[in-house]
FIDRENSE-232464 format. One record per atom (N, C-alpha, C, O): residue in three letters; z, y, x. Coordinates in steps of 0.001 Angstrom, whole numbers, plus 500000, padded with zeros to 6 digits. Layout:
ALAZYX;...
! end
This chain:
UNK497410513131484751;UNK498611513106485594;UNK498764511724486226;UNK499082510852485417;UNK498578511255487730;UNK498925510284488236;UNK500079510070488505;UNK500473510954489266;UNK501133509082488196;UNK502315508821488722;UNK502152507953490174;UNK501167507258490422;UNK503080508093490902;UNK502893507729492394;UNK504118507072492741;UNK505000507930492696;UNK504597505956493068;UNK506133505659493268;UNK506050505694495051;UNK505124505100495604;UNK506620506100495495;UNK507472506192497026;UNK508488505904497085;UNK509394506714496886;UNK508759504251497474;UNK509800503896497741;UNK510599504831499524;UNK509992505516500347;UNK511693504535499502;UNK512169505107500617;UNK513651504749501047;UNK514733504916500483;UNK513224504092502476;UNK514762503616502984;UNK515668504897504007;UNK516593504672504787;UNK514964506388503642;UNK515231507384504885;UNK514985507307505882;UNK515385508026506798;UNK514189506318505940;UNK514290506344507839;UNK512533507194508092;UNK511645507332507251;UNK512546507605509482;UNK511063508532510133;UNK510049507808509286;UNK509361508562508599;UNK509758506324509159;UNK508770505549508686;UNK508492505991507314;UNK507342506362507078;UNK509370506012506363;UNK509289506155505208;UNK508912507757505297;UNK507976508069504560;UNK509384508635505939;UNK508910509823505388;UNK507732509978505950;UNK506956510758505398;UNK507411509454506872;UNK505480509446507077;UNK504541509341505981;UNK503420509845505908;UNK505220508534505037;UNK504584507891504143;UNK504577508898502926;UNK503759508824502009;UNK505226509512502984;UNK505414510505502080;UNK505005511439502135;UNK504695512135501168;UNK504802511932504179;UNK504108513196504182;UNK502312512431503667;UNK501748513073502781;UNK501612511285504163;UNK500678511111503902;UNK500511511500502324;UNK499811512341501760;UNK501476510508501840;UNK500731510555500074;UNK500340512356499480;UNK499457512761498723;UNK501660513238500374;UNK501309514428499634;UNK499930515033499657;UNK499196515630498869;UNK499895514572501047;UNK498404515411502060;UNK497354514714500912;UNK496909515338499949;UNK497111513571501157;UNK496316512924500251;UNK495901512909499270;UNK494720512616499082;UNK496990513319498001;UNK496852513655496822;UNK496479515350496471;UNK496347515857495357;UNK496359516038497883;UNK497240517456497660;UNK496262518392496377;UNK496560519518495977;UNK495146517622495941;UNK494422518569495352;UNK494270517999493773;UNK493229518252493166;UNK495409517174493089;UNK495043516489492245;UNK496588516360491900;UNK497570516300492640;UNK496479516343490719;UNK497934516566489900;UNK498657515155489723;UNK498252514168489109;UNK499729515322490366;UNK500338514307490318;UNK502173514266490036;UNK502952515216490120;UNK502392513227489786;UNK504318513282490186;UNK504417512364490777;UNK504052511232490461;UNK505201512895492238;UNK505949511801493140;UNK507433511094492604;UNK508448511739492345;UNK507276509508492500;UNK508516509417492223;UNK508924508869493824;UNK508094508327494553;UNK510682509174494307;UNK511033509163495103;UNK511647507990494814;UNK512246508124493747;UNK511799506724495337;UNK513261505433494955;UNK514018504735495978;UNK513684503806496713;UNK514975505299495885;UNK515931504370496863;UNK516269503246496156;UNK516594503528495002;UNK516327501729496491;UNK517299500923495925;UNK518324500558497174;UNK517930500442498334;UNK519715500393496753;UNK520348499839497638;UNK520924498714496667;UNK520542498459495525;UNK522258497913497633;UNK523364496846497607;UNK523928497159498563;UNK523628497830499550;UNK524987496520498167;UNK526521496876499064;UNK526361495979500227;UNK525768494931499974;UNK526763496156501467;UNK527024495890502774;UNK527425494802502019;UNK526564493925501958;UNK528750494508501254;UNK529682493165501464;UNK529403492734500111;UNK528907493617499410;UNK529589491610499556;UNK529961491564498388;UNK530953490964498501;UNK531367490607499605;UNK531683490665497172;UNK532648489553496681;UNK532547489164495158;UNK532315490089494380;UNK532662488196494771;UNK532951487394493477;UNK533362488693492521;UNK532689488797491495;UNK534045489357492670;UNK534565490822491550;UNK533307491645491611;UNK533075492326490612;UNK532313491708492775;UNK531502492865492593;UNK530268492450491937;UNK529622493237491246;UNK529842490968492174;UNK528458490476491712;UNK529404490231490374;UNK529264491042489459;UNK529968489595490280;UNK530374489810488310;UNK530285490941487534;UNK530134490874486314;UNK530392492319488341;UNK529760493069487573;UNK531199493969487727;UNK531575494106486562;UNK532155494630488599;UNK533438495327488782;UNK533315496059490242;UNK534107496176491178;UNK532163496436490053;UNK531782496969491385;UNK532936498453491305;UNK532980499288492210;UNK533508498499490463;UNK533659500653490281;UNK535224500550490891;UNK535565501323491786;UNK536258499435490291;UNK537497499588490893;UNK537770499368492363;UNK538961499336492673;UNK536792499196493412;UNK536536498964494713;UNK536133500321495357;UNK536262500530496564;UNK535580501334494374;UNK535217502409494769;UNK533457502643495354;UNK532686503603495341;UNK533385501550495724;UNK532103500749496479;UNK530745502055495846;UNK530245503016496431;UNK530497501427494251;UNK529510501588493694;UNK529076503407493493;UNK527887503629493268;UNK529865504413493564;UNK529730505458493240;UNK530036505891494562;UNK529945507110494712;UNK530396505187495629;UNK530076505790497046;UNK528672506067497320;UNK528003507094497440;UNK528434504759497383;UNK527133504507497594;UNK525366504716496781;UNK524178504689497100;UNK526014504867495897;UNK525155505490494684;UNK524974507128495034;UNK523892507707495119;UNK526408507775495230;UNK526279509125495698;UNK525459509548496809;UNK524729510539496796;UNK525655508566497986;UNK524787508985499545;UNK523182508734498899;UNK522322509615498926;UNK523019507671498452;UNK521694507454497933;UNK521300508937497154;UNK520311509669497158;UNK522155508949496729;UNK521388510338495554;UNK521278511419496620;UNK520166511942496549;UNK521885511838497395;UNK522163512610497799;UNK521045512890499038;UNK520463513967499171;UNK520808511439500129;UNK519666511746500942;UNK518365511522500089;UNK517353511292500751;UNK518219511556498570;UNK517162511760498027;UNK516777513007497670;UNK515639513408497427;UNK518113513767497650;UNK517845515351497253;UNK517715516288498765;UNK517410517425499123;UNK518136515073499312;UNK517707516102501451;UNK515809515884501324;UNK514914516486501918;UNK515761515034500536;UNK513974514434501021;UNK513139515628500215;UNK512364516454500697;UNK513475515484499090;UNK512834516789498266;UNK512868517940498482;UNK511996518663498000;UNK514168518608499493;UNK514516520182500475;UNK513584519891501283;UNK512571520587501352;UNK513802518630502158;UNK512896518744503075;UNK511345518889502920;UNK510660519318503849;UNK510735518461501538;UNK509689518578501325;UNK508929520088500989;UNK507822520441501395;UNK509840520831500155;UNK509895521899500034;UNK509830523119501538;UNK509489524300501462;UNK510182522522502556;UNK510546523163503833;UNK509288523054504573;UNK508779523798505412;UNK508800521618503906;UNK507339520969505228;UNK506015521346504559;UNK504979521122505184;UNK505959521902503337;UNK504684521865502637;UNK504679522799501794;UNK505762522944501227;UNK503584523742501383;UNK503359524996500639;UNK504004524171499366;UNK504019522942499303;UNK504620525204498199;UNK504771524962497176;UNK503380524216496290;UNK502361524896496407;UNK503213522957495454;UNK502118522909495240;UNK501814522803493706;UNK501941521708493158;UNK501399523955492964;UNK501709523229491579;UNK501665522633490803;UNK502171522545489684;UNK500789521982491577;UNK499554520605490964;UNK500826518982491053;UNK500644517929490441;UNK502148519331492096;UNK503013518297492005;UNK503922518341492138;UNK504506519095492917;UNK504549517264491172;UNK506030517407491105;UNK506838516744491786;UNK506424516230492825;UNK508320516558491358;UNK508850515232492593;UNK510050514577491391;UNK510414515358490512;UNK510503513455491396;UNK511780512876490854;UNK512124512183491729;UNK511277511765492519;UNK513491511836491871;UNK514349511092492592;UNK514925509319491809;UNK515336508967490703;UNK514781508967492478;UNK515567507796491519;UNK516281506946492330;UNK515779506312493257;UNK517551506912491977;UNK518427505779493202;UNK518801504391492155;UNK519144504472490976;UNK518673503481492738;UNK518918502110491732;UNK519571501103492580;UNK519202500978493748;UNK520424500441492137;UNK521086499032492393;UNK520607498168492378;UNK520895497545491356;UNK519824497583493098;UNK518821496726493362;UNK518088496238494385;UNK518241496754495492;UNK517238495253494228;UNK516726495198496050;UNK515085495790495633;UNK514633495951494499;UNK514579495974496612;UNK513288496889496651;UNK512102495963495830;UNK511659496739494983;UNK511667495163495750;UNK511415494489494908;UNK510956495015493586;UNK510162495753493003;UNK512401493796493424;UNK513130494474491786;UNK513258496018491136;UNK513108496513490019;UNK513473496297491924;UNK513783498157492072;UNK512211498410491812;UNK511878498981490774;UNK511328498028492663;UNK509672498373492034;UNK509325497777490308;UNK508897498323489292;UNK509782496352490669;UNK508915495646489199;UNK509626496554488251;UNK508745497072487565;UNK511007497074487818;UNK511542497564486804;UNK511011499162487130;UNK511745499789486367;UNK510329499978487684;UNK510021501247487338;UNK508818500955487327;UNK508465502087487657;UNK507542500225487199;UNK505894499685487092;UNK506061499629485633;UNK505507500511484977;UNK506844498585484937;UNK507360498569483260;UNK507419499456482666;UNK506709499603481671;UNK508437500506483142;UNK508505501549483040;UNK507539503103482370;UNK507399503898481441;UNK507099502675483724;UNK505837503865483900;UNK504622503538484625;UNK504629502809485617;UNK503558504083484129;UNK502350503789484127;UNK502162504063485625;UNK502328505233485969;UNK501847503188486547;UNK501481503501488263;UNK500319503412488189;UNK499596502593487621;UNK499978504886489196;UNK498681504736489636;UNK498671504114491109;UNK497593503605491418;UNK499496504076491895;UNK499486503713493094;UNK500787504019493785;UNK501187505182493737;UNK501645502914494557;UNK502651502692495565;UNK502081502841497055;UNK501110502344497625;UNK503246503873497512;UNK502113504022499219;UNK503703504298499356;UNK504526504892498658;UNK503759503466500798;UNK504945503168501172;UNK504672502739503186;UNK503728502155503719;UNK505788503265503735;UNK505996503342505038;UNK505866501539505381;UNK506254500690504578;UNK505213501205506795;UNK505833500115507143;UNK506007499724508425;UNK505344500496509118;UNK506566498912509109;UNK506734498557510760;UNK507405497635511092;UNK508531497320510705;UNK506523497000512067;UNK506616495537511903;UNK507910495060512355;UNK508889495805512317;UNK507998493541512897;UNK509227493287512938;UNK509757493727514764;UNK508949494021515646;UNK511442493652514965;UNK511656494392516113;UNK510990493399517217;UNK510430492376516823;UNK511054493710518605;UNK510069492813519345;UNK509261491997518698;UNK509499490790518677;UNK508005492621517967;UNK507138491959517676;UNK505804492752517781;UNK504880492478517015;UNK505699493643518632;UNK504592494824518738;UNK503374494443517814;UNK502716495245517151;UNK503196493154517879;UNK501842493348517563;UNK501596492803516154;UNK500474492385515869;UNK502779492783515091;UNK502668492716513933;UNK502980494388513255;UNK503846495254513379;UNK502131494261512748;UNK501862496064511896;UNK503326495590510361;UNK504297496176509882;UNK503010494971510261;UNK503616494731508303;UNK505307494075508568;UNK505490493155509365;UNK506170494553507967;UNK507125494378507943;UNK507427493237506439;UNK506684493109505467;UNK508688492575506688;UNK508682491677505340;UNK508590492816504221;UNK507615492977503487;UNK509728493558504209;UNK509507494423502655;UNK507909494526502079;UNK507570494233500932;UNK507067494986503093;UNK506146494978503008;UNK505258493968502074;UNK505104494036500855;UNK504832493213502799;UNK504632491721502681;UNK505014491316501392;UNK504219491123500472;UNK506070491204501337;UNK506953491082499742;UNK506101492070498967;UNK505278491673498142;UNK506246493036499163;UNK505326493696497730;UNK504252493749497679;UNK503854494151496586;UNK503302493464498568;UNK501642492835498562;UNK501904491755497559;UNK501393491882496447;UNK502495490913497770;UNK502887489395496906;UNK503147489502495892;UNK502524488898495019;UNK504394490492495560;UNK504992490150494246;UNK504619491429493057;UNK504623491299491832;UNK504306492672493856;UNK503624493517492892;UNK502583493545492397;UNK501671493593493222;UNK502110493530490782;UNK500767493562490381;UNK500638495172490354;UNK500643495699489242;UNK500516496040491569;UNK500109497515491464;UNK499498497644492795;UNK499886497199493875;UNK498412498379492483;UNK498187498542494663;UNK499082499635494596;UNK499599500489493877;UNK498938498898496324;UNK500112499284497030;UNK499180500004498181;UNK498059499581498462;UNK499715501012498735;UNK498910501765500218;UNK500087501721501039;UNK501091502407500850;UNK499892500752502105;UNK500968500942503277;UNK500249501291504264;UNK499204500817504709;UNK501552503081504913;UNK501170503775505958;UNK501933502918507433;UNK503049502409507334;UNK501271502884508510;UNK501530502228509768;UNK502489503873510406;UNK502324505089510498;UNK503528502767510710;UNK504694503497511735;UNK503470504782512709;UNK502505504457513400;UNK503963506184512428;UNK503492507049513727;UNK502017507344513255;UNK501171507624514105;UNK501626507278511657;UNK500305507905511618;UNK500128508917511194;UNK500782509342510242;UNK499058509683511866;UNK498959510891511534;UNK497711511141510584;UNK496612510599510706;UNK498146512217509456;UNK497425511750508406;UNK495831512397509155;UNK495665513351509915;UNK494569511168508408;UNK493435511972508354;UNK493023511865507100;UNK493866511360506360;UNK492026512162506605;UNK490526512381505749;UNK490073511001505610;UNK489194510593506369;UNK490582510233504713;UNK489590508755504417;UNK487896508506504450;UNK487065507888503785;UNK487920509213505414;UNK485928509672505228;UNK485197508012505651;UNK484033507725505371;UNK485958507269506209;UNK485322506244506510;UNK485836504474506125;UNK486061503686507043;UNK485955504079504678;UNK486894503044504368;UNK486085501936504713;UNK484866501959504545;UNK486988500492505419;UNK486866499432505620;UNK486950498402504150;UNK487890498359503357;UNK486071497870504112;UNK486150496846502760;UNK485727495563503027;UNK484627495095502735;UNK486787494914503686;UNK486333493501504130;UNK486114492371502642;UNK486742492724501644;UNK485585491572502569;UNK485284490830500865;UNK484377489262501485;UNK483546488983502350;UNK484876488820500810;UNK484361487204500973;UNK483468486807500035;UNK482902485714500030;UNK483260488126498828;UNK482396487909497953;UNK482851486745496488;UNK482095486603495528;UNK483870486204496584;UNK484290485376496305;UNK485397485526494579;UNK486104484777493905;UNK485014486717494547;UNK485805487611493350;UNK484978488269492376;UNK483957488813492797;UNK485287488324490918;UNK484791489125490183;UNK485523490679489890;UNK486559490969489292;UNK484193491778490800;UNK484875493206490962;UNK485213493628489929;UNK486097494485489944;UNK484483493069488269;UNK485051493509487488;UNK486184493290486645;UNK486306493852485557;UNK487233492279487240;UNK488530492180487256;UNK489948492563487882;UNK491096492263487556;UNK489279493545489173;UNK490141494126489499;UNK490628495558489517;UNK489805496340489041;UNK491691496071489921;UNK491618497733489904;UNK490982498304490653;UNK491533499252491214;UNK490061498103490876;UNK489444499239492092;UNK489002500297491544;UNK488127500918492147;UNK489405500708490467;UNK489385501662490129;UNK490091502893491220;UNK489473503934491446;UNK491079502686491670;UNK491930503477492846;UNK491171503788494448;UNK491046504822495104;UNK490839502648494641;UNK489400503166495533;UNK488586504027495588;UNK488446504956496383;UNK487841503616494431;UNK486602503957493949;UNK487271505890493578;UNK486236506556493598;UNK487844506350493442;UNK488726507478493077;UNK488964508513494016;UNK488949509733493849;UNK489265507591495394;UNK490055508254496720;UNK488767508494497433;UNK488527509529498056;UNK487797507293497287;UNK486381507437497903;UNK485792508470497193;UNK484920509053497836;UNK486011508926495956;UNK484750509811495400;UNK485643511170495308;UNK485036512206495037;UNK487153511229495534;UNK487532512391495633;UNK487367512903497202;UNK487182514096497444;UNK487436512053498091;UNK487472512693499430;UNK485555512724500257;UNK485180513454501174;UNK484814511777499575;UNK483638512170499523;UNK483661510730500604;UNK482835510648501513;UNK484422509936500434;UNK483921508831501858;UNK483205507999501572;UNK482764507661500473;UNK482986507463502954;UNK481762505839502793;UNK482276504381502247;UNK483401504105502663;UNK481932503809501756;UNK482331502320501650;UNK481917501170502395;UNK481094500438501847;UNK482382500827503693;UNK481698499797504178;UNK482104498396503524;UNK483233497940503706;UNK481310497844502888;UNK481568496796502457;UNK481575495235503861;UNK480533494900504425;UNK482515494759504052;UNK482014493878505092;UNK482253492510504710;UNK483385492141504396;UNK481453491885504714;UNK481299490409504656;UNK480902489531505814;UNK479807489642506365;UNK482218488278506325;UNK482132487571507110;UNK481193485954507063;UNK481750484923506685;UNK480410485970507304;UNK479849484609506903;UNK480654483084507916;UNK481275482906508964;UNK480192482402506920;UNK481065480599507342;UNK480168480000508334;UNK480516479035509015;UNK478911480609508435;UNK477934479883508844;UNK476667478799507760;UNK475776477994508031;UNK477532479647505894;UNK476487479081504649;UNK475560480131504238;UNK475487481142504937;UNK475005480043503426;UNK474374481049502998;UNK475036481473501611;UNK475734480695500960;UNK474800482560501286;UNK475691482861499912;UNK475392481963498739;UNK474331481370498546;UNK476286481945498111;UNK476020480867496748;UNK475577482006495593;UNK475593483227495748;UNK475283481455494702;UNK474940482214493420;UNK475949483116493136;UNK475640484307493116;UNK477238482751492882;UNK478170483497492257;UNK478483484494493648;UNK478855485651493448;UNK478344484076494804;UNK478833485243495847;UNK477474486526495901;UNK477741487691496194;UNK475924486030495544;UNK475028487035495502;UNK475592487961494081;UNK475685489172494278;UNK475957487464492721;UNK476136488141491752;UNK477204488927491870;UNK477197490009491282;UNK478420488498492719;UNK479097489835493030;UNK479307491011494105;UNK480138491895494313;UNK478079490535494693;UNK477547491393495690;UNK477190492176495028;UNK477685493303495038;UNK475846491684493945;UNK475178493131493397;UNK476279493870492133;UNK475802494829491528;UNK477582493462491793;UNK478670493822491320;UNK479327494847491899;UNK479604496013491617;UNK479554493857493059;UNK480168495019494093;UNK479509496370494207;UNK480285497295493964;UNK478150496759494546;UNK477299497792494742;UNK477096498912493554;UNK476968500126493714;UNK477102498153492276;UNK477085498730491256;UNK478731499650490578;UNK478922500679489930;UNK479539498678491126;UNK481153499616490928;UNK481116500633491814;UNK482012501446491587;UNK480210500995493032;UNK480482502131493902;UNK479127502576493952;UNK478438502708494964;UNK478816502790492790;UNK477522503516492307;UNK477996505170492258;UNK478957505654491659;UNK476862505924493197;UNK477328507102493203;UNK478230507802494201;UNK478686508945494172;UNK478400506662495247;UNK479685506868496065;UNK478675506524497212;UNK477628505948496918;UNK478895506785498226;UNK478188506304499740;UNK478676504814499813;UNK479837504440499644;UNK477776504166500046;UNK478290502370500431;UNK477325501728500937;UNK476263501657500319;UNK477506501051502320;UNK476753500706502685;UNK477515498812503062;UNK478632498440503421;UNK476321498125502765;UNK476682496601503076;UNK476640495893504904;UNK475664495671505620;UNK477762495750505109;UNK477399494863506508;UNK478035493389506259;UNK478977493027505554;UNK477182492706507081;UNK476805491370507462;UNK477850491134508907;UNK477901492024509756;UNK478545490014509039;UNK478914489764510215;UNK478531488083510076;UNK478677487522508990;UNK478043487364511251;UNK477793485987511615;UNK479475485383512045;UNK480164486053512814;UNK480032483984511411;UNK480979483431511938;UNK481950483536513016;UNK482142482906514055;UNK482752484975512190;UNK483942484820512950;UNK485213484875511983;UNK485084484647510780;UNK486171485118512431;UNK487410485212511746;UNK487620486594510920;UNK487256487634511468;UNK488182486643509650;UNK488169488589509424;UNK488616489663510466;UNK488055490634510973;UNK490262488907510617;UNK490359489639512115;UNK489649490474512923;UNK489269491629513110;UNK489648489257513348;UNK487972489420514570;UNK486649490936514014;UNK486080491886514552;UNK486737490324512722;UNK485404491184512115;UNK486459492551511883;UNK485741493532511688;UNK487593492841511852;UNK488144493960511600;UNK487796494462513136;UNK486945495308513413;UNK488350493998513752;UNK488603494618514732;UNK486812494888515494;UNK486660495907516167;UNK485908494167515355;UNK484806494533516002;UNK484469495725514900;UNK483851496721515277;UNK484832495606513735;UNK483988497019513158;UNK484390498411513667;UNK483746499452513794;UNK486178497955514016;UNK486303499297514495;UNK486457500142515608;UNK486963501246515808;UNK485640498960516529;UNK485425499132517696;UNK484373500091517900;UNK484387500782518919;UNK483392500216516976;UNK482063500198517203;UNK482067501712515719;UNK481081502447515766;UNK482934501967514797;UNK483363502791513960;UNK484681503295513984;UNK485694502617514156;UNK484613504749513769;UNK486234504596513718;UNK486062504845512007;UNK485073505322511449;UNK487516504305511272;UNK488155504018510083;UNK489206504432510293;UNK489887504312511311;UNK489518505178508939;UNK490512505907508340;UNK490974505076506993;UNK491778505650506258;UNK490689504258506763;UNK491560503609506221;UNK491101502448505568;UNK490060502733504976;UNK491560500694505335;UNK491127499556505033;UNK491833499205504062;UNK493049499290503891;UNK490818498701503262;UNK491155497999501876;UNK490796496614501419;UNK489657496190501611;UNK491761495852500793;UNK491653494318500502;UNK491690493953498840;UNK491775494846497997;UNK491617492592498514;UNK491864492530497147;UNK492749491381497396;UNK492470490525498235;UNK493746491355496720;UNK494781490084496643;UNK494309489540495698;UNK493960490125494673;UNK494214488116495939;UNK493710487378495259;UNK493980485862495405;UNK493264485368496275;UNK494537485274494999;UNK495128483532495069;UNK494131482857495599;UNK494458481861496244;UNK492500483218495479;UNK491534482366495777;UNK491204482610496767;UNK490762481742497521;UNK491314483997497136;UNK490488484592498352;UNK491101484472499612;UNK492145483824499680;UNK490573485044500727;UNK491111485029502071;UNK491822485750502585;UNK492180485665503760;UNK492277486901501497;UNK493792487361501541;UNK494779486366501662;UNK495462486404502686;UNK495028485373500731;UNK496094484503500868;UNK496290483970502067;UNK497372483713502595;UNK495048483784502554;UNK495286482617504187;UNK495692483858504831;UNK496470483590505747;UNK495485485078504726;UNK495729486048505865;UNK497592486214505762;UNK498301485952506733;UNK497989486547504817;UNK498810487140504290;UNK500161485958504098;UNK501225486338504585;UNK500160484660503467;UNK500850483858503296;UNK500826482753503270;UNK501209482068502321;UNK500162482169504778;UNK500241481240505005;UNK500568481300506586;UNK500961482441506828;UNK500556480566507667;UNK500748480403508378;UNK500386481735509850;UNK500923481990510928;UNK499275482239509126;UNK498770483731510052;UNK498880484887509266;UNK497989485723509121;UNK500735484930508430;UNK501069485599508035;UNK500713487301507996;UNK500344488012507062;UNK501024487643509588;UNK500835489169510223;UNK499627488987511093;UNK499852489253512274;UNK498520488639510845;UNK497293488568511774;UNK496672489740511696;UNK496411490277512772;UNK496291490412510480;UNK495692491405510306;UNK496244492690510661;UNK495666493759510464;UNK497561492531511276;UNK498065493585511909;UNK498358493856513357;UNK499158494661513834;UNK497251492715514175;UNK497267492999515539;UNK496442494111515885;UNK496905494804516791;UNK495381494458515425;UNK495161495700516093;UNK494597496503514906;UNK493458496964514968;UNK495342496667513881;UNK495133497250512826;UNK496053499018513151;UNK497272498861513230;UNK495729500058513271;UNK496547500953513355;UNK495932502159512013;UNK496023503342512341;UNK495456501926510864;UNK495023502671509610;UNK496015502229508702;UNK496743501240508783;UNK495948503025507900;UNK496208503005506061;UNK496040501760505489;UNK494874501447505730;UNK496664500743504761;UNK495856499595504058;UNK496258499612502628;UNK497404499571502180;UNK495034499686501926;UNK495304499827500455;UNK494830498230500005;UNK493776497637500238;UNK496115497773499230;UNK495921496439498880;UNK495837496403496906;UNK496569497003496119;UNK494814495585496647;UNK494458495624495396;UNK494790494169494771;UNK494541493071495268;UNK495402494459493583;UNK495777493558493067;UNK495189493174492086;UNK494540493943491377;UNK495332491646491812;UNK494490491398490356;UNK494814491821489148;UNK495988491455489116;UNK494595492381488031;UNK494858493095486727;UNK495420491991486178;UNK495846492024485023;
! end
């Protein structure tokens, strides 16, 4: 039984994300958990002390939450054959989305967070929204964020950009390695070169790398000195991809992508699935 958390703010974005995960999972037993977290529009000194109820505030708002969580589950029921392979729970929490994740991960055993995202307003050409962003960072669970307006396909062709620079057998890719061998897809492994030649430890987890997707289609490409970016976007110029995957990692070139100064780079002409892997 995989548990699945779907966060959800109601809006079109989020339920994209939801129709994906079902499609995705549809042949493999799972439970969707559904989670709203909210906070109150206003606060005051009586409500963060903890007297949220004589304001009326807290069981307003707790109620609408519950309530467009039980429209999401009709509606699911309305959009998709009965399936018996999955279930659904609702969960509304007082909290910010975050927090609201780290305390149900404790909880319960995640196999994977896949969650809606879109970037910021006049900003077309950033794909990742902060919420987003924030939980690449602060969650140790991969996370799969669906891009505003996608329509689901068949992962038959995954992007695996890698700097080589990691030991595969410290991370989860177990979740990959899963989606690739349940849907029957390829692994392009892609590696950007600096203009060095590989070092020892980057050849040993090359042949690491190859050996975790033993059994699975994977094939290795080479790109000469450019930016990942760059190398995203020429692969999928030249391929189309159904969906790209990273490893978060403090050392790696996730961080420069992700939280540092070229925060949203990887979302200029990124329009797939991105499953982000975290370190164990």
């Amino acid at each position: 039984m995989k548990h699945i958390l779907l966060p959800t703010d109601f809006s079109d974005n989020s339920w994209n994300a939801i129709k994906y995960a079902i499609q995705l999972f549809k042949d493999e037993t799972c439970t969707f958990h559904l989670l709203n977290t909210y906070t109150p529009v206003i606060y005051n000194v009586e409500y963060v002390l903890g007297y949220p109820a004589q304001f009326g505030l807290g069981d307003a708002i707790r109620n609408t939450s519950q309530e467009n969580l039980d429209e999401i589950i009709e509606k699911i029921s309305k959009t998709f054959e009965k399936n018996p392979k999955h279930k659904f729970t609702a969960l509304s929490r007082f909290d910010t989305l975050v927090s609201g994740i780290k305390e149900f991960i404790t909880e319960t055993e995640t196999y994977l967070i896949i969650m809606g995202t879109k970037g910021a307003t006049g900003a077309k050409e950033v794909l990742f929204g902060s919420n987003t962003v924030h939980t690449f960072k602060e969650i140790k669970c991969p996370v799969l964020a669906i891009p505003s307006d996608f329509e689901y396909e068949k992962p038959q062709e995954i992007l695996f950009p890698t700097d080589l620079e990691v030991d595969y057998n410290t991370f989860q890719i177990d979740v990959l390695k899963q989606i690739a061998a349940h849907h029957n897809s390829r692994i392009n492994a892609l590696h950007v070169s600096t203009g060095k030649d590989l070092s020892f430890t980057q050849v040993n987890n090359q042949i690491k790398l190859e050996s975790q997707f033993k059994g699975t289609s994977y094939l290795f490409h080479h790109y000469d000195s450019m930016n990942v970016t760059q190398a995203i976007d020429r692969f999928q110029i030249k391929a189309k991809i159904n969906l790209l995957a990273m490893i978060n990692n403090k050392h790696s070139f996730f961080e420069n992508l992700f939280f540092r100064s070229t925060l949203n780079q990887i979302g200029f002409h990124l329009k797939v699935p991105f499953l982000v892997i975290p370190a164990i």
